[in-house]
ROSETI-383598 format. One line per field, with one value per residue (C-alpha): residue number from 1; x, y, z. Coordinates in steps of 0.02 Angstrom, whole numbers, plus 32768, in hexadecimal, padded with zeros to 4 digits. Each point is the difference from the previous one (the first is absolute). Example, Ala and Ser with C-alpha at 12.3 -4.5 7.8 and 13.67 -1.06 7.14 Angstrom:
! ROSETI-383598
resi = [1/2] $
px = [8267/8045] $
py = [7F1F/80AC] $
pz = [8186/7FDF] $
This chain:
! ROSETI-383598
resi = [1/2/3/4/5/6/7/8/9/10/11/12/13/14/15/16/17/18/19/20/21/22/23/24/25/26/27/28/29/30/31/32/33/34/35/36/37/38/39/40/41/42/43/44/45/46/47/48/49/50/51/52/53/54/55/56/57/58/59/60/61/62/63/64/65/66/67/68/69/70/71/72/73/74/75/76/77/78] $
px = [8031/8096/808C/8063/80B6/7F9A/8042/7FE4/8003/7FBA/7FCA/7F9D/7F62/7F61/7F83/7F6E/8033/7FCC/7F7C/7FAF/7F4E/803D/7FFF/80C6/7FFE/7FA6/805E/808D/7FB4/7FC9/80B5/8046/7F80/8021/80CA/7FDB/7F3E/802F/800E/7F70/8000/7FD4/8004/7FE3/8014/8067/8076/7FE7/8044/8012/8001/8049/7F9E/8062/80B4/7FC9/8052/7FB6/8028/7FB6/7FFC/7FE9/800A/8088/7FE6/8015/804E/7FCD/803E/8025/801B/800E/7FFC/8007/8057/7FC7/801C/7F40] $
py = [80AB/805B/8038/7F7F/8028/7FF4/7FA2/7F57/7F6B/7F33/7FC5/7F50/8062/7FDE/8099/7F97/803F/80B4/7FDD/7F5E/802B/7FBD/8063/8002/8032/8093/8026/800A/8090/8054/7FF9/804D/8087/8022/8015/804A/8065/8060/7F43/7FC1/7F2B/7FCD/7F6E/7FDC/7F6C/7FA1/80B7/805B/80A4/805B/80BD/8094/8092/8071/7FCD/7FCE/7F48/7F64/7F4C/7F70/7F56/7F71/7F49/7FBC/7F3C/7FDD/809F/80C0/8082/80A6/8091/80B5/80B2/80A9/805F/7F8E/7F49/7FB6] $
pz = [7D9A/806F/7FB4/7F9A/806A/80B5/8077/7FF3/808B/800A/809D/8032/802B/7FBA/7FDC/8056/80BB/7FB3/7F90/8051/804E/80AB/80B7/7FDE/7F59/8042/8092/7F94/7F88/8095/8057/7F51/8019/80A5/7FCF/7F4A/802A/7F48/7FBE/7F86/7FCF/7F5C/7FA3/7F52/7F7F/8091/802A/809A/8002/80B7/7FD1/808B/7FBD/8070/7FC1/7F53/8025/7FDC/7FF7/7F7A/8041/7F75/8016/7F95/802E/80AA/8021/8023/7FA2/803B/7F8F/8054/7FBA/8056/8083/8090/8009/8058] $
């Protein structure tokens, strides 16, 4: 979906803290919309992309096994 030279990186995160319907899966989207209020969350086919409208950034997160991976494109890293 990004650009295929974005930045890449692998951590040992899991996308359920963000997507999970818990009380701290939402209190962490809110806390990224209280740092990033231009941010929108989406996810789609098991990708979640966290867009910056105002600096045209935006990171894709994909599970690749046990691990998260982050690809990031634009000006600003989120």
């Amino acid at each position: 979906m990004l650009l295929a030279d974005a930045h890449q990186a692998t951590t040992d995160y899991q996308l359920d803290w963000l997507t999970a319907g818990t009380e701290e899966a939402f209190f962490t989207r809110s806390l990224i919309q209280s740092a990033l209020p231009t941010s929108q969350i989406v996810t789609v086919n098991g990708t979640t992309l966290l867009t910056d409208t105002a600096t045209r950034s935006a990171d894709e997160l994909t599970l690749d096994g046990d691990r998260l991976r982050v690809r990031q494109a634009g000006p600003a890293r989120l």
